[in-house]
C-alpha positions in Angstrom: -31.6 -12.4 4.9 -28.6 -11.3 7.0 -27.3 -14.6 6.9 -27.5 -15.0 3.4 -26.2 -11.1 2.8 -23.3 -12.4 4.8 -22.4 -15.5 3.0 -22.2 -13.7 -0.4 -20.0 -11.0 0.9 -17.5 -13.7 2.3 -17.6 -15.9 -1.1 -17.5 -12.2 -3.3 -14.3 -11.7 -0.4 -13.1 -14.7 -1.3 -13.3 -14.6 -4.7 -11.7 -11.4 -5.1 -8.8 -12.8 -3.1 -7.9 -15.7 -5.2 -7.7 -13.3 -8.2 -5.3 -10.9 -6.6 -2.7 -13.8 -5.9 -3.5 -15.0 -9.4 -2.9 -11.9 -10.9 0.6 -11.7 -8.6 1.9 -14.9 -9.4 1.0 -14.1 -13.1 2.9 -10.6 -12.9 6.0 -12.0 -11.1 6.6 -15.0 -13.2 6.8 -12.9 -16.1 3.1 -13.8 -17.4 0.4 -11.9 -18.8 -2.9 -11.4 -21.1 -1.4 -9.2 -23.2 1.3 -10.1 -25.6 5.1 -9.7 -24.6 6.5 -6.3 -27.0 10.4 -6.6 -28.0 12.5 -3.8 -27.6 13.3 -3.4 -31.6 16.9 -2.2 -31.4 17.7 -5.5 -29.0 16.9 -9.5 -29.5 15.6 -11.4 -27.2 18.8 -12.8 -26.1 19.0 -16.9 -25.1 21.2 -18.6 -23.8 21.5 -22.4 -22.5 18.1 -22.3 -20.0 18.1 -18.7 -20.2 15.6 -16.6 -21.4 15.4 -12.7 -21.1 11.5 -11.6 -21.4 9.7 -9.7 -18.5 10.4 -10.8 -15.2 12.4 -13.8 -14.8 14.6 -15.6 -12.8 17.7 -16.8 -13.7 21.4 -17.5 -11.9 23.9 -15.1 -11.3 27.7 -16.4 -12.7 31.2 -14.9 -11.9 33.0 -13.4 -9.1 32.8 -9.9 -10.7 29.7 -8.7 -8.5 31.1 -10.3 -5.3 29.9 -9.6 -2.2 26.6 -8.3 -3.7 25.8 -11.4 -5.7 27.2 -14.9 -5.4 27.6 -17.3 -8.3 24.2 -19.4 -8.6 22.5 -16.6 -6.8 19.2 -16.2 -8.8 18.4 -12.8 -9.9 15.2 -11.5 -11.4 15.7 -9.1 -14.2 12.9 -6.5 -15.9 13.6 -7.5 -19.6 11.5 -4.0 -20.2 12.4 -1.8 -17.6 13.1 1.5 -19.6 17.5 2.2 -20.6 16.1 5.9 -20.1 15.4 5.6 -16.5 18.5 3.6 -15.0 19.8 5.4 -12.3 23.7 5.2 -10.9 23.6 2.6 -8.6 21.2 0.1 -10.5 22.7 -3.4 -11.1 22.1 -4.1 -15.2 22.1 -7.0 -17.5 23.4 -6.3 -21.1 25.2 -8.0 -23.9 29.2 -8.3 -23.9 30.7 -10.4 -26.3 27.9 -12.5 -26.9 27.2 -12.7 -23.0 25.1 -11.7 -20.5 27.1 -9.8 -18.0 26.0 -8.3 -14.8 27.2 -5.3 -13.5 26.4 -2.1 -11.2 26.1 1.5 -13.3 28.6 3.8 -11.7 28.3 7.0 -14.1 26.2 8.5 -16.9 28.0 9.3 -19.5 25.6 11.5 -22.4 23.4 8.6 -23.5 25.5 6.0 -22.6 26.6 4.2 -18.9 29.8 3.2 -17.4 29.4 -0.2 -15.9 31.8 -2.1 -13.0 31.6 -5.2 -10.8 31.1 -4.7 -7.4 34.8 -7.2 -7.3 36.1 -5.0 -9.7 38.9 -2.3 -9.2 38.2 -0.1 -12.2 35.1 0.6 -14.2 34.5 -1.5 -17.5 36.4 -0.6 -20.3 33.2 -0.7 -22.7 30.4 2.0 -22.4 26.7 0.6 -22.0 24.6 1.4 -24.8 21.2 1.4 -25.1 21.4 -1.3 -27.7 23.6 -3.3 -25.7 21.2 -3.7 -22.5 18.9 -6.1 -21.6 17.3 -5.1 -18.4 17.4 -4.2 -14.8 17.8 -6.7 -11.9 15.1 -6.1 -9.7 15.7 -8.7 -7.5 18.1 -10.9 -6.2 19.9 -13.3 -3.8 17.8 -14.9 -1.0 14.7 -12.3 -1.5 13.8 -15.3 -4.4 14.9 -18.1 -2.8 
């Protein structure tokens, strides 16, 4: 009886392993059970090979974020990470002139941000809005490669 009490805890064990790493892979490649929600005041953006959902990887481009990101460094970005929680310091994706750009928040300004590269002397001349932003990077460089 042992034996057999034994063998059913290890399969159960088991089991319940393989459904944590499915349920990781699911959550870090931006998949789940329950339908994705759009932010209403910003589209999906898309561009070549690009698609800005959950949490997704995609490539950084530019020099603007030097030595921080690379161009062709992946990046992962939280499509839904709330504009209401950034923080100074956080590196953002949002919409310029029909672009993703990438760049670090470097002062609150009422409801809106003020946004520079890390390659950049001054800060952007164009204040982040909250229709304007896409999502936070929460990962980047060789932590996905």
């Amino acid at each position: 009886m042992k034996d057999w009490c034994s063998s059913a805890v290890d399969i159960l064990i088991g089991i319940a392993a393989a459904l944590v790493v499915a349920f990781l892979v699911l959550m870090l490649t931006g998949c789940s059970s329950q339908p994705i929600k759009q932010r209403s005041s910003t589209p999906p953006v898309k561009q070549e090979g690009i698609a800005f959902n959950s949490v997704i990887s995609n490539e950084h481009y530019g020099n603007s974020m030097l030595p921080t990101l690379k161009p062709g460094d992946p990046i992962a970005i939280d499509r839904y990470y709330p504009f209401s929680d950034l923080q100074e310091g956080d590196i953002v994706v949002y919409q310029h002139g029909g672009m993703p750009t990438v760049h670090r928040l470097v002062q609150r300004l009422g409801s809106h941000w003020m946004t520079q590269g890390d390659n950049n002397t001054l800060p952007d001349s164009l204040v982040l809005t909250e229709t304007q932003y896409i999502g936070k990077v929460v990962a980047y460089g060789r932590v996905l490669k």
